[in-house]
C-alpha positions as CSV (number, residue, x, y, z in Angstrom):
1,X,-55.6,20.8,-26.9
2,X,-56.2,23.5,-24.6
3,X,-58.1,26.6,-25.8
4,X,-57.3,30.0,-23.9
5,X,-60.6,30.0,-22.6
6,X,-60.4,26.2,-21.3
7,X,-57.4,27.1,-19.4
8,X,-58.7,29.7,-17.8
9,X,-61.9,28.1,-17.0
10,X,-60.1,25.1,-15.2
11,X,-57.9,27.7,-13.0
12,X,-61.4,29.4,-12.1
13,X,-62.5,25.8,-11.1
14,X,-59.8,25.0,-9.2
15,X,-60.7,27.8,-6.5
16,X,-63.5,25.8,-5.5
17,X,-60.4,23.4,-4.3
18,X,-58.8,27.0,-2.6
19,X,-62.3,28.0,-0.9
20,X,-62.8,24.2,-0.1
21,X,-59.1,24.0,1.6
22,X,-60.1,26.9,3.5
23,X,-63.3,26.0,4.7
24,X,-61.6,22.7,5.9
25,X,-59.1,24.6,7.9
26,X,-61.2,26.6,9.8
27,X,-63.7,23.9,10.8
28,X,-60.6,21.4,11.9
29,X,-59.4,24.8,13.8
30,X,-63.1,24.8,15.3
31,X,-64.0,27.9,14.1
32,X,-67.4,26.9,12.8
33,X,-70.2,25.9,16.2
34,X,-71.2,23.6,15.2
35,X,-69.0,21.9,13.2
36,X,-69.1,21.4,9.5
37,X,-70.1,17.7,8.8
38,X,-69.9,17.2,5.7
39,X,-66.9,18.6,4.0
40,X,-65.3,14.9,4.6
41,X,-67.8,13.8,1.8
42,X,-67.0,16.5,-0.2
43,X,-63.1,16.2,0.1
44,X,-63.3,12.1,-0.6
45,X,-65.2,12.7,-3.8
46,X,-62.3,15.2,-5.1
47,X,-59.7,12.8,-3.9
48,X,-61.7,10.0,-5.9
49,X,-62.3,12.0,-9.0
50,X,-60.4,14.8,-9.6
51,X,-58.3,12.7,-12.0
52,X,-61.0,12.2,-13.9
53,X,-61.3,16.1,-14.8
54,X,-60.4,18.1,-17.4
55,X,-56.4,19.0,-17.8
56,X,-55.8,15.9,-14.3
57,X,-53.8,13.5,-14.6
58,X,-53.6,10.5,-11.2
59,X,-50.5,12.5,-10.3
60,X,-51.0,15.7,-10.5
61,X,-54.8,15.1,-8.9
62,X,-52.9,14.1,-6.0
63,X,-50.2,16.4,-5.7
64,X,-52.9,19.2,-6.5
65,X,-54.7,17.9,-3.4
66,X,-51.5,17.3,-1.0
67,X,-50.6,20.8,-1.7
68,X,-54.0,22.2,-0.9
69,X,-55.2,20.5,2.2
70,X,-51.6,19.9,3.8
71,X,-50.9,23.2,3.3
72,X,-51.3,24.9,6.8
73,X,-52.8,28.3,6.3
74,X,-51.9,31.7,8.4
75,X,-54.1,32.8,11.1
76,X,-54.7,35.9,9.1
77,X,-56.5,33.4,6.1
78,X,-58.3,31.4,8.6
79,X,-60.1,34.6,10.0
80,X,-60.9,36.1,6.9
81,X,-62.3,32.9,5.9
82,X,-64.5,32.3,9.3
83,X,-65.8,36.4,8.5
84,X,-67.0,35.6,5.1
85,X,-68.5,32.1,5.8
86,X,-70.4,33.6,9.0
87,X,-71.2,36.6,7.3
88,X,-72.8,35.0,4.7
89,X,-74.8,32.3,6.7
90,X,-76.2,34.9,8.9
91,X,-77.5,37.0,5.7
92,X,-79.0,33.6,3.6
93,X,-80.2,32.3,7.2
94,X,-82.1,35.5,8.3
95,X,-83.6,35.7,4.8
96,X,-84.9,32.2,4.8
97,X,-86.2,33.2,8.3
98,X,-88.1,35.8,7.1
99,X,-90.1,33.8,4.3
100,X,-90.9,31.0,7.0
101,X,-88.4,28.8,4.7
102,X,-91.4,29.1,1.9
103,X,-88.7,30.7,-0.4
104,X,-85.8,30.0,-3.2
105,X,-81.5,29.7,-3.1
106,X,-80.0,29.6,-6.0
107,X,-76.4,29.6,-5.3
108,X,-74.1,30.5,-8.3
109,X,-70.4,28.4,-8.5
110,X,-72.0,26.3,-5.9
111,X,-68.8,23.9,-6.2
112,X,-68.4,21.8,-3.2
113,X,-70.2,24.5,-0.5
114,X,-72.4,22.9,2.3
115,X,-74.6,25.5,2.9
116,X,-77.5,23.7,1.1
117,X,-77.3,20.6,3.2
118,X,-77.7,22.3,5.9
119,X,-80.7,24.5,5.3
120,X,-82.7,21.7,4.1
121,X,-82.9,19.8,7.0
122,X,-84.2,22.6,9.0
123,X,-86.6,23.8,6.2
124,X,-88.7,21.5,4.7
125,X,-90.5,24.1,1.7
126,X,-87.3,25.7,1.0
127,X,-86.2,25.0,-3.1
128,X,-82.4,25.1,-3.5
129,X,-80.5,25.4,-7.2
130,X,-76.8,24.8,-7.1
131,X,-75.2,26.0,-10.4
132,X,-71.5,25.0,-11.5
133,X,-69.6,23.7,-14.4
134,X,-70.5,20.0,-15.5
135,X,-67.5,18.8,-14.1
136,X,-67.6,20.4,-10.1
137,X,-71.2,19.2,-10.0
138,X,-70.4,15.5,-11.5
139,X,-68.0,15.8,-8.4
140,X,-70.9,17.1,-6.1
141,X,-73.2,15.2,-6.8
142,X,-71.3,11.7,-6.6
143,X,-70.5,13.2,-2.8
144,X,-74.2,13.1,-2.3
145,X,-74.4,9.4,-3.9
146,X,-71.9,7.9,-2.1
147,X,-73.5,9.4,1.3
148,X,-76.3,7.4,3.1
149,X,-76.9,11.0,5.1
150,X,-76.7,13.2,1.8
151,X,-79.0,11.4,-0.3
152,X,-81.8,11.4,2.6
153,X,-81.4,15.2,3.3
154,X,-81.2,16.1,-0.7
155,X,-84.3,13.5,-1.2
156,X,-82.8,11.0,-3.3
157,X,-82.4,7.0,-3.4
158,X,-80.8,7.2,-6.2
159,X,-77.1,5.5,-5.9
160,X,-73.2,6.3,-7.2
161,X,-72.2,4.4,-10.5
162,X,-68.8,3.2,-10.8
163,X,-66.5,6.2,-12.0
164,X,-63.3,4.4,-13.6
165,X,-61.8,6.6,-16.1
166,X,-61.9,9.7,-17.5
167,X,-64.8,8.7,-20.6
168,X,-67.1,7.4,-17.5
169,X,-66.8,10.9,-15.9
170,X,-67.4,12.7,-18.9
171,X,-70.4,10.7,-19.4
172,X,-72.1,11.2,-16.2
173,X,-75.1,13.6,-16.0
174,X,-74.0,16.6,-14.0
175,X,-77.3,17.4,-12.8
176,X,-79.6,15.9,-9.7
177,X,-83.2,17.2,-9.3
178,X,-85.1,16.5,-6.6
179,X,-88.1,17.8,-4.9
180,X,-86.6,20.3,-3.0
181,X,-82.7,20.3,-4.7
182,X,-81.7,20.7,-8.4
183,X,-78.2,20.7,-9.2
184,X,-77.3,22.1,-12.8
185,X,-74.4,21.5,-14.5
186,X,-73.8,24.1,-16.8
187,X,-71.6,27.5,-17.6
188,X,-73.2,30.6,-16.3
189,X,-72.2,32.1,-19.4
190,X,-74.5,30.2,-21.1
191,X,-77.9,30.6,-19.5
192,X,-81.0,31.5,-21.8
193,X,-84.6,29.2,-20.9
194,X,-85.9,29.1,-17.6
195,X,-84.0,26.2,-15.1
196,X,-85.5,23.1,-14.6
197,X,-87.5,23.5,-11.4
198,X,-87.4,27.5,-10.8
199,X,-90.1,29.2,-9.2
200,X,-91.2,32.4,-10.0
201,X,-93.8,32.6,-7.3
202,X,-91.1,32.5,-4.5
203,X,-88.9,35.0,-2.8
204,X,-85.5,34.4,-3.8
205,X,-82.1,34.9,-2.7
206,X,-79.1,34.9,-5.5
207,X,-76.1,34.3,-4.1
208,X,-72.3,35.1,-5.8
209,X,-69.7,34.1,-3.9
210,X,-66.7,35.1,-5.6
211,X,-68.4,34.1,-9.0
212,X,-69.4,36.6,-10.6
213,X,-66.2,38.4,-10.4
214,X,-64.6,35.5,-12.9
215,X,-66.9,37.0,-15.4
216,X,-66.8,40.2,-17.9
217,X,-69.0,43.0,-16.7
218,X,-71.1,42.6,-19.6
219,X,-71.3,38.6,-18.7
220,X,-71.7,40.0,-15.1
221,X,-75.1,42.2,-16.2
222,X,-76.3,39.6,-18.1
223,X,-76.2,37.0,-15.7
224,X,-78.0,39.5,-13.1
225,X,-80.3,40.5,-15.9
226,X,-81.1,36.8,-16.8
227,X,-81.9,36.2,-13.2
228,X,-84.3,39.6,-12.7
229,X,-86.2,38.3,-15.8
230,X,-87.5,35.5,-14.0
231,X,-88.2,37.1,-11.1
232,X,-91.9,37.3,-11.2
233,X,-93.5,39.4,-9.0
234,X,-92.0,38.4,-6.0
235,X,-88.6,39.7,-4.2
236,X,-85.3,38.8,-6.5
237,X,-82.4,39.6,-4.5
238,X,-79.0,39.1,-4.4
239,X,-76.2,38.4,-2.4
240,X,-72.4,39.3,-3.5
241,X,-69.1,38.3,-2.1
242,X,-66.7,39.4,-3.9
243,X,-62.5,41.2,-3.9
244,X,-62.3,45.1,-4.8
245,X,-59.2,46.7,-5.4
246,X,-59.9,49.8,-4.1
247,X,-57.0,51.7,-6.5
248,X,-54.2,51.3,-4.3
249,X,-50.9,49.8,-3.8
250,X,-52.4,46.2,-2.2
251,X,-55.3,46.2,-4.8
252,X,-52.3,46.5,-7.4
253,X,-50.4,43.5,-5.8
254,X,-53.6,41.6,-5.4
255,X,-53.8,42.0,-9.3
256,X,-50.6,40.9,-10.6
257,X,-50.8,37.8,-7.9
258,X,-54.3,36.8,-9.6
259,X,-52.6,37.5,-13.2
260,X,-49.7,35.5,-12.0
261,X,-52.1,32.2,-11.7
262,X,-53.6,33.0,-14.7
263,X,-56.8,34.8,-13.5
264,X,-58.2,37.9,-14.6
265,X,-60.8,39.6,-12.7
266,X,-61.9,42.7,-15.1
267,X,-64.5,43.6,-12.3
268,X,-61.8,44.0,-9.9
269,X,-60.5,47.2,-11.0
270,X,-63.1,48.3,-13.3
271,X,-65.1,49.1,-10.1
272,X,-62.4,49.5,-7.8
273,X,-64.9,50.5,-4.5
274,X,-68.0,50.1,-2.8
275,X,-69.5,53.7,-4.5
276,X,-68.3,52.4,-8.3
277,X,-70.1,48.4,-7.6
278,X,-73.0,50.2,-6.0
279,X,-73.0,52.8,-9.5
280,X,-72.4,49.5,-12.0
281,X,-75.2,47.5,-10.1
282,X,-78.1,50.2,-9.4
283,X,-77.6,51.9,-12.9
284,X,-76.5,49.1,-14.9
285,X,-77.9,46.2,-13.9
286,X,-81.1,47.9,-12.9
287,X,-81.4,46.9,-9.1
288,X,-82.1,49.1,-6.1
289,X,-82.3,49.3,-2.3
290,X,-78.5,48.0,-2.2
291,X,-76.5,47.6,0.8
292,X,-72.8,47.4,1.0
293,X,-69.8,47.1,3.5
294,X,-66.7,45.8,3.3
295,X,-64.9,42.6,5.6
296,X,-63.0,44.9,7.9
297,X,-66.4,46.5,8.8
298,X,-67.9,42.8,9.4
299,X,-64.9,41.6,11.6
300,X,-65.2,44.9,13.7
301,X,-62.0,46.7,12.9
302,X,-63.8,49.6,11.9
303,X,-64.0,52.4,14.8
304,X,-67.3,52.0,15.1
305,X,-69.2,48.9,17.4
306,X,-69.8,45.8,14.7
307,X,-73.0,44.3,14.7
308,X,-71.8,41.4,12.3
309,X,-69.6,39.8,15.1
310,X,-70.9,40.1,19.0
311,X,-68.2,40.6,21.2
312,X,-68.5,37.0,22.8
313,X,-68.0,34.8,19.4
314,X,-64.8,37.5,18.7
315,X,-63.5,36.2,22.2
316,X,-64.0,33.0,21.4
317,X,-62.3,32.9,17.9
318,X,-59.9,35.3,19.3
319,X,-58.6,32.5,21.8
320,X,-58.6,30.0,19.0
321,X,-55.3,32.1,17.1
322,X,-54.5,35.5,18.4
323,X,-53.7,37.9,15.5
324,X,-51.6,40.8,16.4
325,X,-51.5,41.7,13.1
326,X,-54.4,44.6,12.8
327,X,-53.0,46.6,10.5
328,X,-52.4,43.2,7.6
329,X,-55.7,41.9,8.3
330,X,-57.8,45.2,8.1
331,X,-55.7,46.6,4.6
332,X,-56.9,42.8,3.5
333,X,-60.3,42.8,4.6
334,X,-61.4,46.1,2.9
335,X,-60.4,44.7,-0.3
336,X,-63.4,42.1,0.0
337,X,-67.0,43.7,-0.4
338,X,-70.5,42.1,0.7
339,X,-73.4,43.6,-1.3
340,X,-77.0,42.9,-0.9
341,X,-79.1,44.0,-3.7
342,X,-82.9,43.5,-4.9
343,X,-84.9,43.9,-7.9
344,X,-87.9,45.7,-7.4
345,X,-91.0,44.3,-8.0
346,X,-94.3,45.7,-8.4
347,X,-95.6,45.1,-4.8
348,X,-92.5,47.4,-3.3
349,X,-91.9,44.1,-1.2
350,X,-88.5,44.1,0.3
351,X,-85.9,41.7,2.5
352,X,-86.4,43.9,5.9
353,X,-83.9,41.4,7.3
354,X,-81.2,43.3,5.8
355,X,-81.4,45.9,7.9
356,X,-80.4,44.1,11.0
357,X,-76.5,44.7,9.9
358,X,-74.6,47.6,9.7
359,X,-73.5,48.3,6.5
360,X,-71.2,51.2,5.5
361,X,-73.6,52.0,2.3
């Protein structure tokens, strides 16, 4: 039987499937140069296990999946989801960069994002965590095991068991460490000891994309604060993606919409705007040198020039759909914040990288 909390856990899980589905369409739409490689392996494993999971039955696995990646989505959805996986490569990529790839990722809800697989074959000293419920990583991680190419980049010879029922799944580990890659499966909510293969003598880079917003805004501080304790003397920062409401009329329809599949984001209107998450994460969670904008800044529909965006990659994506919509996709865009945000350490080190973006805070 289904507790409250269960239910609402696996409808928080099942937008990795939405931000999966996305990132699907906008790579078979070639908006992503170069392409994404590996999101076949990540969609096979789902269509292999999914039934396995919590509240999944063999039907309604596959109907869940039909509906998802048949589903054609607008050109409005397909460019806000190109803005925030560009943005955010450019930001993780550039800090990376920086630290001459001698640095740390730990990437929050990791679900079934690529990201990883891709910065470790260009970085050979770069550590990456991946942290999501037991059952997204069991899924994850038998991606990587059934992948020839996966298992050399996450430096692993280890090999996919046979997954034949739902006790089997269950069973699995959910974790995969490795000398450069751990993979945790575990709640967020429940973090206390230090992680299994965390360095505290690295600069690292926390990234939320649309996690944290699932969680309380006490669970949210904590969660930051857990992460600051470990921080060591090095640079902690973090990276948030994230949906404001912004008080108005659209935030209130994005609300009920999110109520209406069950999901309630108490972050969402509790700090409605760039000034109140900037207040909640400077004076609350103790962090500083923060930087904020919003999407429609990033995709250049603000008056000013963009520097997200140059003006030959908006050609080219501009040529892939035309949207003549400017009005829709700017009122949607400002609803979605990107924050950077550090916690200071003693030697007043800093990501300078950040500064190479406009931000609008």
């Amino acid at each position: 039987m289904f507790s409250p909390q269960d239910r609402h856990d696996k409808l928080v899980r099942a937008t990795d499937l939405d931000a999966l589905s996305c990132r699907y369409s906008i790579n078979e739409k070639s908006y992503l140069v170069p392409r994404d490689e590996f999101i076949p392996d990540l969609i096979q494993s789902y269509q292999q296990h999914l039934q396995y999971c919590q509240g999944y039955t063999q039907l309604s696995s596959s109907r869940t999946l039909r509906t998802v990646f048949q589903e054609r989505k607008f050109p409005l959805i397909n460019r806000g989801s190109y803005l925030r996986t560009t943005a955010i490569d450019k930001v993780v990529r550039e800090f990376v960069d920086e630290f001459s790839g001698k640095c740390q990722i730990v990437s929050l809800g990791s679900g079934s994002d690529t990201r990883a697989f891709t910065l470790l074959q260009q970085h050979p000293e770069l550590v990456i965590h991946e942290i999501d419920f037991p059952e997204s990583t069991r899924i994850k991680k038998l991606a990587i095991l059934q992948s020839s190419k996966l298992r050399d980049i996450v430096g692993t010879d280890e090999s996919a068991p046979p997954i034949e029922s739902k006790s089997s799944f269950a069973e699995y580990s959910p974790d995969l460490f490795t000398r450069q890659y751990y993979l945790h499966g575990l709640d967020l909510r429940t973090l206390d000891n230090k992680m299994p293969g965390f360095k505290e003598d690295v600069p690292t880079l926390v990234i939320s994309e649309c996690v944290l917003c699932y969680l309380s805004p006490e669970e949210y501080e904590k969660t930051i604060k857990y992460w600051t304790s470990h921080s060591g003397d090095n640079i902690m920062g973090f990276l948030i993606y994230e949906p404001m409401s912004l008080n108005d009329q659209f935030g209130t329809t994005m609300t009920q919409n999110l109520l209406n599949r069950g999901l309630n984001l108490q972050m969402f209107n509790k700090y409605p705007d760039l000034a109140a998450r900037k207040r909640f994460l400077e004076g609350e969670c103790g962090l500083s040198n923060s930087r904020l904008t919003d999407m429609s800044d990033v995709g250049g529909y603000k008056e000013h020039n963009s520097q997200w965006i140059d003006d030959q990659e908006l050609h080219r994506i501009n040529k892939l759909e035309f949207i003549d919509e400017i009005e829709e996709i700017r009122l949607l865009l400002d609803h979605y914040c990107l924050v950077y945000t550090e916690y200071p350490n003693k030697h007043g080190r800093s990501f300078k990288g950040a500064n190479k973006w406009h931000w609008i805070m």
